[in-house]
NUGU-701327 format. One record per residue: residue number from 1; y, x, z of N, C-alpha, C, O, CB in turn. Coordinates in steps of 0.001 Angstrom, whole numbers. Glycine has a CB too. Example, Ala and Ser with C-alpha at 12.3 -4.5 7.8 and 13.67 -1.06 7.14 Angstrom:
residues 2
> 1,-5690,13190,7800,-4500,12300,7800,-3300,13200,7800,-3319,14236,8465,-4473,11308,9046
> 2,-2250,12850,7080,-1060,13670,7140,30,12900,7870,1138,13409,8039,-598,14084,5725
//
This chain:
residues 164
> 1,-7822,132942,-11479,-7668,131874,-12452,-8527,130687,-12026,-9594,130907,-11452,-8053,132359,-13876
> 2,-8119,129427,-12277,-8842,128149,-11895,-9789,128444,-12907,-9657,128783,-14083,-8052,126626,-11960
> 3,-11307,128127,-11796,-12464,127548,-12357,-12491,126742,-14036,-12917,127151,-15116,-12804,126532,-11233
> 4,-12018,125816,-13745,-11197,124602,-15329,-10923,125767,-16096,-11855,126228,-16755,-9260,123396,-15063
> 5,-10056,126205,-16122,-9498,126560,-17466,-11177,128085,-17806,-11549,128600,-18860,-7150,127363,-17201
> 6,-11658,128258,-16456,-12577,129616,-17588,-13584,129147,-18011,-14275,129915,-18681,-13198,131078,-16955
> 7,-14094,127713,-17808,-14848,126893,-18312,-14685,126208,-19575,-15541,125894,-20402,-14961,126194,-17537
> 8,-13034,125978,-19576,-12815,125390,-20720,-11716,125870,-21368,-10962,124959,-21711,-12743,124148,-20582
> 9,-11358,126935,-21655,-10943,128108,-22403,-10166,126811,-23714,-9009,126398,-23802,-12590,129454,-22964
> 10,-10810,126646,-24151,-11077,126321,-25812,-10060,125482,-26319,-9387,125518,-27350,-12495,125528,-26159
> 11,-10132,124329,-24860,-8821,123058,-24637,-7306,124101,-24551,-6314,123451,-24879,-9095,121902,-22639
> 12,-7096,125116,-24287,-5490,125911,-24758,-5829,125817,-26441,-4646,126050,-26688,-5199,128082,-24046
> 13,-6219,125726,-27322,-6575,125721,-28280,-5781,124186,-29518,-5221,124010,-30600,-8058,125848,-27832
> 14,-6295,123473,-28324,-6455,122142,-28976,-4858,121781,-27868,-3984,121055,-28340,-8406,121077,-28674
> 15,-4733,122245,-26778,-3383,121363,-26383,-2164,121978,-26840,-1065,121567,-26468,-3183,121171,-24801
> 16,-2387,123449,-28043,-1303,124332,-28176,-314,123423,-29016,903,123601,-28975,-1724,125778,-28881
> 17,-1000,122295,-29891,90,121834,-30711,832,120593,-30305,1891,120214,-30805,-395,121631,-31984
> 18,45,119898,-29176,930,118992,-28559,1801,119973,-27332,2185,119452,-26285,-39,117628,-27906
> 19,1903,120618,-27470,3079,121614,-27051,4335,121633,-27377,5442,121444,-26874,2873,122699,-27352
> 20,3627,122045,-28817,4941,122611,-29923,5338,121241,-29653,6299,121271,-28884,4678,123210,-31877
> 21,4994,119983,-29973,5790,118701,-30296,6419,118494,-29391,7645,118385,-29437,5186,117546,-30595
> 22,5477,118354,-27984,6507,118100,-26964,8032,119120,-26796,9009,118513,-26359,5636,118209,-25638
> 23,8151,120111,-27021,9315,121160,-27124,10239,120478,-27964,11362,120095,-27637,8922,122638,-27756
> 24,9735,120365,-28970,10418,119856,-29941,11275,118517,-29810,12456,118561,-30154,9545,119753,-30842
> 25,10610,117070,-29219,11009,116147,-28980,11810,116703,-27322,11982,115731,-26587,9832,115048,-29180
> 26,12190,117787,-26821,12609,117841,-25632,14221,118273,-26274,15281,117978,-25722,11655,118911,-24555
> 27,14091,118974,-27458,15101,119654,-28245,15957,118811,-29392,16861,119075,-30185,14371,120779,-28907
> 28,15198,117700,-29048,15874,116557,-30233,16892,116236,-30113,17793,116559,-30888,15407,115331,-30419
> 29,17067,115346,-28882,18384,115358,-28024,19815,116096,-28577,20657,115755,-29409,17986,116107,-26680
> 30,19692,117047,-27865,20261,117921,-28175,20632,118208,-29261,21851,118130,-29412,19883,118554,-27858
> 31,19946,118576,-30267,20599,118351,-31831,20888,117375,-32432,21371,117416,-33564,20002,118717,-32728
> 32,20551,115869,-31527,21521,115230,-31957,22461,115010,-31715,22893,113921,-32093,21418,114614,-32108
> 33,23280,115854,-30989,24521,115691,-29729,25128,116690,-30588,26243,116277,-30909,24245,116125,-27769
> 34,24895,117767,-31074,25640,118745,-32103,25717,118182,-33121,26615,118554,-33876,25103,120001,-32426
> 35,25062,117364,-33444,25487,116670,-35181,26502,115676,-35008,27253,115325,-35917,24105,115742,-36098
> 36,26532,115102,-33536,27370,113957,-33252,28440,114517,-32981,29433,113795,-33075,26993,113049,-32249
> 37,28666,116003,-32543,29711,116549,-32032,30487,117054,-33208,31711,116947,-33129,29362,117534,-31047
> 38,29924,117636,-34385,30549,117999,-35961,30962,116955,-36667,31843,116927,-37526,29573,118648,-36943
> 39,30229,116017,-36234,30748,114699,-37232,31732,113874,-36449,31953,112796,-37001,29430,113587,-37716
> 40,32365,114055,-35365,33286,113802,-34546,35029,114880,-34690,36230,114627,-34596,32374,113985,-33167
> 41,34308,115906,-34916,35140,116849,-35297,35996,116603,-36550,37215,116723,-36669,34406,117935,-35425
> 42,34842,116137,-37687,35256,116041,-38830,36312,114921,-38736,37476,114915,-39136,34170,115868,-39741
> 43,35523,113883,-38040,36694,112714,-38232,37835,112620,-37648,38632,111853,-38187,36333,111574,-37943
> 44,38256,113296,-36474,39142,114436,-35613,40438,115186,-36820,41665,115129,-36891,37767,115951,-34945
> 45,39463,115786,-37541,40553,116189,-38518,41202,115399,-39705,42344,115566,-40135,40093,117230,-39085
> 46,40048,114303,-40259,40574,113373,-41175,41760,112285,-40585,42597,111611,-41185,39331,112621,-41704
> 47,41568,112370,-39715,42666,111781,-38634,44573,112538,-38580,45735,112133,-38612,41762,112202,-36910
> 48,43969,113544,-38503,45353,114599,-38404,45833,114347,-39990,47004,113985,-40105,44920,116643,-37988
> 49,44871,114532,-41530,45190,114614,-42930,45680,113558,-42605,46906,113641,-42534,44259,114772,-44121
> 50,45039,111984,-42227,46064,110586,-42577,47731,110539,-42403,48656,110078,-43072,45594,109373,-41542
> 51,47560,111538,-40667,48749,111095,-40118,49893,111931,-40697,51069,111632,-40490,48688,111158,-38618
> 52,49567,112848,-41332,50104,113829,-42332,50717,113147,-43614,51844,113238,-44102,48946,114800,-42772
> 53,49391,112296,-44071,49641,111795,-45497,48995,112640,-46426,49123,112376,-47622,51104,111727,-45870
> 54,48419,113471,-46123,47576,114255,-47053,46349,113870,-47127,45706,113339,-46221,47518,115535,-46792
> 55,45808,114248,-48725,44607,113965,-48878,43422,115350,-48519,43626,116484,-48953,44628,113412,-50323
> 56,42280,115009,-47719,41271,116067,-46952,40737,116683,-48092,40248,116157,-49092,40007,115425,-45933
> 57,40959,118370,-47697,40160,118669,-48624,38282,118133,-48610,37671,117526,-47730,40434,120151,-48582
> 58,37799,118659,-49948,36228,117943,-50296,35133,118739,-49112,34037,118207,-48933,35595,118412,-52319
> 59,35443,119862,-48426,34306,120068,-47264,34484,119560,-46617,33448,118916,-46448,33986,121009,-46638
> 60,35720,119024,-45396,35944,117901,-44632,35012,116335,-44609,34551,115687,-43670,37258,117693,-45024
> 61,35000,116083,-46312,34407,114822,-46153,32932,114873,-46407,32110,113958,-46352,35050,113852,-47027
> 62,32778,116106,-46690,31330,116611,-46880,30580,116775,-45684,29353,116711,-45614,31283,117902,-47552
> 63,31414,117002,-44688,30599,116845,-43707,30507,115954,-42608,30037,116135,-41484,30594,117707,-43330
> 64,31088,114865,-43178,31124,113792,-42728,29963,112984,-43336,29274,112456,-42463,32363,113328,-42885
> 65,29572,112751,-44563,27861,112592,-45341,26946,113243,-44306,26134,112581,-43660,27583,113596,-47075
> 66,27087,114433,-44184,25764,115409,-43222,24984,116238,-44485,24970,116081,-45706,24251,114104,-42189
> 67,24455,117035,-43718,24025,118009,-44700,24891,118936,-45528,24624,119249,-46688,23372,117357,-45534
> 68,26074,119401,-44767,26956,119772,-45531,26274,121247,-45374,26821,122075,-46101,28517,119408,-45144
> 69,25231,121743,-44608,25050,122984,-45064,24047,123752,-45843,23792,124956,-45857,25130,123459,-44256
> 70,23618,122894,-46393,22650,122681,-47017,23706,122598,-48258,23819,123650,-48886,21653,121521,-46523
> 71,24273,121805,-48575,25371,122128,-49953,25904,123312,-50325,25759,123939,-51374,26588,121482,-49878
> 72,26974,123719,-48685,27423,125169,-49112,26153,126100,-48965,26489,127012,-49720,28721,125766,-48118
> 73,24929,126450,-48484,24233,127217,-49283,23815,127330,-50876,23435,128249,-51601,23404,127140,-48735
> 74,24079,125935,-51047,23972,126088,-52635,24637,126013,-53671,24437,126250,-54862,23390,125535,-53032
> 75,26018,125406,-52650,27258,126708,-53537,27330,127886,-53589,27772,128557,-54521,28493,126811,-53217
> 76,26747,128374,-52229,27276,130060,-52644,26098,130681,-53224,26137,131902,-53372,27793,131146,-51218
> 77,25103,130073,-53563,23953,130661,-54578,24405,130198,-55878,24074,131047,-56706,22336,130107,-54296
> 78,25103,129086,-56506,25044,129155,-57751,26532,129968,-58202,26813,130386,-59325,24776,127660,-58303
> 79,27429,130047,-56870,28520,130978,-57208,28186,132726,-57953,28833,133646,-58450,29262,131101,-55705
> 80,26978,132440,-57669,26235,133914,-58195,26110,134043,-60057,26190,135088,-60702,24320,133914,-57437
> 81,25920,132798,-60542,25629,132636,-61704,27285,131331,-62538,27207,130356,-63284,23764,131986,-61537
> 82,28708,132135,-61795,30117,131747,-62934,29718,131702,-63970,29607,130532,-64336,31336,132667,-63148
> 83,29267,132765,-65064,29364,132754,-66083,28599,131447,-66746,28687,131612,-67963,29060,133946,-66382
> 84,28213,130781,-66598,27045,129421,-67076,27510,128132,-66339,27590,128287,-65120,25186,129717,-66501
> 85,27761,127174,-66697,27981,125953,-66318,27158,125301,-65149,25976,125002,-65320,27863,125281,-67403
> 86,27866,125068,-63849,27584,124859,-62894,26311,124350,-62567,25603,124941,-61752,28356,124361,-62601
> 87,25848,123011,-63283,24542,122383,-63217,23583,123420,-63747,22862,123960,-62908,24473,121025,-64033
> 88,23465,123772,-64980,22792,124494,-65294,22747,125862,-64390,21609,126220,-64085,23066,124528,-66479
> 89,23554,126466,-64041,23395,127571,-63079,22466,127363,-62296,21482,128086,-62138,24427,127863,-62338
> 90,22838,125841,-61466,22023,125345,-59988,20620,125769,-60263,19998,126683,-59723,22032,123494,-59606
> 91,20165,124813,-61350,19009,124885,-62111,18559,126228,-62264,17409,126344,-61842,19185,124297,-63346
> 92,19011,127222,-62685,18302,128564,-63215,17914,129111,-61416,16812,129442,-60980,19686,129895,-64411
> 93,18964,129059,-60822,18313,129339,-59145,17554,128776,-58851,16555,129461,-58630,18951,129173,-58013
> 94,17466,128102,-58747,16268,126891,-58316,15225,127079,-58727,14214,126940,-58038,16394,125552,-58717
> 95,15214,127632,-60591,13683,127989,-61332,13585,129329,-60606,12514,129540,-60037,13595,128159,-63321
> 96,14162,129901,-60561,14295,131430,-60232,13800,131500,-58532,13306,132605,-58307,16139,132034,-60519
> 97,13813,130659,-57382,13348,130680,-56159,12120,130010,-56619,11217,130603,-56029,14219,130054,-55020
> 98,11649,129174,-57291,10525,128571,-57305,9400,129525,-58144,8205,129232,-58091,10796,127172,-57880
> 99,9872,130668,-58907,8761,131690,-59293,8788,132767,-58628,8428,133813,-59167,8753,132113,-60584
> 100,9212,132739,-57342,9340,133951,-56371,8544,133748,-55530,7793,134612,-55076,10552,134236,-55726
> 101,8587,132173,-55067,7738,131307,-54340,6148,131394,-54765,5241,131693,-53987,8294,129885,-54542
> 102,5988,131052,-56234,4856,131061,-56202,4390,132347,-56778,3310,131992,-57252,4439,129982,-56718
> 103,4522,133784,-57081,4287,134830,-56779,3958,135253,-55847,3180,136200,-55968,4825,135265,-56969
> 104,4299,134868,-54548,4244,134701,-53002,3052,134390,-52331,2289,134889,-51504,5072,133722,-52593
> 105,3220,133121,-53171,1716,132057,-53060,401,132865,-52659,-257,132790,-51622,1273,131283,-54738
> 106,245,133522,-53596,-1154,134448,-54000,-1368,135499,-53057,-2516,135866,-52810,-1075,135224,-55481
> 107,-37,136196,-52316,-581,137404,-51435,-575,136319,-50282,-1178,136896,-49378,476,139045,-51219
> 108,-222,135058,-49815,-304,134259,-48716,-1786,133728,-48526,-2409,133461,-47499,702,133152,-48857
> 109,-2107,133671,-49744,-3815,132984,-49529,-5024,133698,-48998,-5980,133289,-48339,-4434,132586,-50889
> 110,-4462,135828,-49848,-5351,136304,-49102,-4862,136805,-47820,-5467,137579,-47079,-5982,137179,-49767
> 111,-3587,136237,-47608,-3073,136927,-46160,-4413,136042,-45166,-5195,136649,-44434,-909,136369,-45600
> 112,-4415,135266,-45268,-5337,133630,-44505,-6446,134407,-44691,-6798,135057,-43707,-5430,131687,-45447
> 113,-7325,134553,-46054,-8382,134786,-45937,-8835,136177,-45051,-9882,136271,-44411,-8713,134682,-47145
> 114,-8050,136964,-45142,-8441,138646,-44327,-8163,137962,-42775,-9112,138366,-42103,-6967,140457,-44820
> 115,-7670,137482,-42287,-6790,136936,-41172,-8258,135940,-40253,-8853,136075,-39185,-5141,135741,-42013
> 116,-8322,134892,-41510,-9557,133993,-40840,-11028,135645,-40641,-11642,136026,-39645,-10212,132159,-42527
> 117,-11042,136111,-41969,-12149,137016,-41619,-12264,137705,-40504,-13325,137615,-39886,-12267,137853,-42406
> 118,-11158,138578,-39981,-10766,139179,-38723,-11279,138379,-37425,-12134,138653,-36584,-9225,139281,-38713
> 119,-10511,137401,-37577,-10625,135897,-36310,-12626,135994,-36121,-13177,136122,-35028,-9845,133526,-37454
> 120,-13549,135867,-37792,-14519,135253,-37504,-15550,137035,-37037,-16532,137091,-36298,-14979,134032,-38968
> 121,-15064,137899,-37563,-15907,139144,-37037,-15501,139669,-35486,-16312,140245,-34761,-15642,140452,-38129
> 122,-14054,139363,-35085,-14135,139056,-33832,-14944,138378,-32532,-15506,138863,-31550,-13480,138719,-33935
> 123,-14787,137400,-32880,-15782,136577,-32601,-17340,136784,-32398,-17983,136715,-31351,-15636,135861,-33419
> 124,-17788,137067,-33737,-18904,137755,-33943,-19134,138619,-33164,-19773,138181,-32208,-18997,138212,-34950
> 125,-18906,139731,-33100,-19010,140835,-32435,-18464,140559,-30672,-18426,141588,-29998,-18124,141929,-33346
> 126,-18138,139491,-30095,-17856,139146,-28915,-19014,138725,-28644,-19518,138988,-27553,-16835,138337,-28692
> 127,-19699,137950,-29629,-21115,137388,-29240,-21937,138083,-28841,-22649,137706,-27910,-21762,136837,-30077
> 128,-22063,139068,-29306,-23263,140080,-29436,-22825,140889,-27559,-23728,141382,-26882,-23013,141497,-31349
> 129,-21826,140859,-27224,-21400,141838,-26552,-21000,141137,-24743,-20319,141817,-23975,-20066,142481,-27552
> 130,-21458,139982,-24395,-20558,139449,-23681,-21857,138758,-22612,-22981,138484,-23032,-19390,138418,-24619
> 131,-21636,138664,-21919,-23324,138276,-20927,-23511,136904,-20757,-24628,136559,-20373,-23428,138857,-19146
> 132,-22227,135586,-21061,-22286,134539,-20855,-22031,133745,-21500,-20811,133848,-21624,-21968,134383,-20206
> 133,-22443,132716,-22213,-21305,132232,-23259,-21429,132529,-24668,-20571,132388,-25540,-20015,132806,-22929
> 134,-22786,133022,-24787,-22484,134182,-26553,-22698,132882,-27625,-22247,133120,-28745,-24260,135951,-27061
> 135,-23184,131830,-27489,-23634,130861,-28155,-22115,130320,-28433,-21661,130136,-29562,-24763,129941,-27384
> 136,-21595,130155,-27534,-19910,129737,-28090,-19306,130311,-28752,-18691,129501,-29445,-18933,129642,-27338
> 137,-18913,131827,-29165,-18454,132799,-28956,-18983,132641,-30794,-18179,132690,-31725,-18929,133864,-27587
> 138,-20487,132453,-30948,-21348,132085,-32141,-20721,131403,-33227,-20471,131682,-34399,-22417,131264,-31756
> 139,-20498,130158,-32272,-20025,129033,-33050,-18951,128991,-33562,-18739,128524,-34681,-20020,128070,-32522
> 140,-17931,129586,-32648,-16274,129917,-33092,-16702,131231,-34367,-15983,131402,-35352,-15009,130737,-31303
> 141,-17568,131795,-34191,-17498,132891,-35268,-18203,131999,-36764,-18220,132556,-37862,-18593,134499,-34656
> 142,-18634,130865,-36596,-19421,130619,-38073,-18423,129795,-38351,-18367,129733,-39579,-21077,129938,-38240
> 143,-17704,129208,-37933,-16448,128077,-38072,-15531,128851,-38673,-15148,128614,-39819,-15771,127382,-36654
> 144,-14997,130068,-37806,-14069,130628,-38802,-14825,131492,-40111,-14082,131295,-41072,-13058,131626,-37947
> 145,-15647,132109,-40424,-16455,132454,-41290,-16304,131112,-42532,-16100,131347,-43723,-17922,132715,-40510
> 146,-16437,129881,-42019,-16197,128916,-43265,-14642,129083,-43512,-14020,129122,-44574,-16641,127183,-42942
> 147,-14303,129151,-42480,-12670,129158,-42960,-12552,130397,-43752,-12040,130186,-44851,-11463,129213,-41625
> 148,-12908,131762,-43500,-12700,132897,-44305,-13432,132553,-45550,-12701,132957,-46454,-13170,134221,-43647
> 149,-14337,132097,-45993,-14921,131985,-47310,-14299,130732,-47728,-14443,130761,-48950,-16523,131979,-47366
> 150,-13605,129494,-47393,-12875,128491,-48011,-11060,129590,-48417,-10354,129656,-49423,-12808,126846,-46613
> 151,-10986,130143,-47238,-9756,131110,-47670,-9838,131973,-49186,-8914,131990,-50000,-9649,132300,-46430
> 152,-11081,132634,-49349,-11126,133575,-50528,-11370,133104,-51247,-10906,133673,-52235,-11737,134512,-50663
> 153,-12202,131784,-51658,-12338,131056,-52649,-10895,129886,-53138,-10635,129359,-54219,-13664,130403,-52243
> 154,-10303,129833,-51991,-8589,129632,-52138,-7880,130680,-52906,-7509,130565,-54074,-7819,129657,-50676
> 155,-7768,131439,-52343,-7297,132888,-53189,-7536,133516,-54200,-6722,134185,-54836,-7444,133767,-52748
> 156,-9008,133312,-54511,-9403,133998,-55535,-8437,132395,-56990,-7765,132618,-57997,-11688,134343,-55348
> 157,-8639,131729,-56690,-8470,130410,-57713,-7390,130533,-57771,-7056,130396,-58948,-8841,128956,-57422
> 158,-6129,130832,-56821,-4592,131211,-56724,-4573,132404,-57799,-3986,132373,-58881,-4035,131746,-55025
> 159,-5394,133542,-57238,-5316,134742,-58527,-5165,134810,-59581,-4286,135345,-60256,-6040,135320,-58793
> 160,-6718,133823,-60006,-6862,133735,-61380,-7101,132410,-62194,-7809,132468,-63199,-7834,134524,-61622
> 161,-6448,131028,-61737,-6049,130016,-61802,-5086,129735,-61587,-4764,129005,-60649,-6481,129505,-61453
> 162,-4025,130452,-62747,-2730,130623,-62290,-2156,129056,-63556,-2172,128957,-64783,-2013,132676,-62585
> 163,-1693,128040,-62364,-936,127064,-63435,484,126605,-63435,1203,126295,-62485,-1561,125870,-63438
> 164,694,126629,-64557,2252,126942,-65098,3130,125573,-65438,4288,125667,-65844,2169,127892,-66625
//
């Protein structure tokens, strides 16, 4: 392994998220060439309804707006709840994912806090154990240690600061 990187370990750390972005902006492209390619399609077929004389059915022009799948997911979730008037249906799903969500909430906060704790007794215990470096090894362990005690004091207030 290059000298650089066992010296400076820490910088994979800090360049991991201009990573992700760069991937991301490499992948942009590209999805915009599939959105250009569906919405080409669409108008492809509104083309064939004219020359027909028929009027397109309403997903056709729906996905010509964009976001048409994002709609039919939430048609076929409020198709779950016929018996109740459409808007109002939407609505009861919607309340109904949003108290599932935040039920959720609460085992996510101490997921973080056990998670940062792990990260900072790791650490810890690398310090103690390692012939070069233990002072770093230190520092990464009291850093995440704040993060594990900002985590449980997150969690604990999620627990029992529950607002409605």
């Amino acid at each position: 392994m290059d000298p650089f990187w066992e010296q400076h370990w820490w910088l994979i750390i800090i360049l991991a998220p201009f990573a992700v972005a760069a991937i991301q902006a490499l992948f942009a492209p590209w999805r915009r060439y599939l959105t250009y390619r569906e919405r080409r399609d669409a108008i492809e077929a509104l083309k064939v309804y004219a020359t027909q004389g028929k009027e397109p059915p309403p997903d056709v022009v729906a996905a010509l707006r964009g976001g048409w799948r994002r709609r039919a997911r939430e048609a076929a979730s409020t198709a779950a709840f016929a018996a109740a008037d459409a808007s109002v249906a939407w609505q009861d799903g919607r309340w109904a994912r949003g108290s599932r969500w935040r039920a959720r909430m609460v085992m996510g906060q101490w997921n973080w806090a056990i998670f940062a704790g792990a990260i900072a007794g790791g650490f810890a215990y690398a310090s103690q154990h390692v012939a070069h470096g233990a002072e770093t090894y230190m520092v990464v362990a009291i850093i995440a240690g704040a993060l594990t005690l900002a985590g449980v004091v997150s969690a604990l207030m999620a627990t029992f600061l529950k607002v409605d």
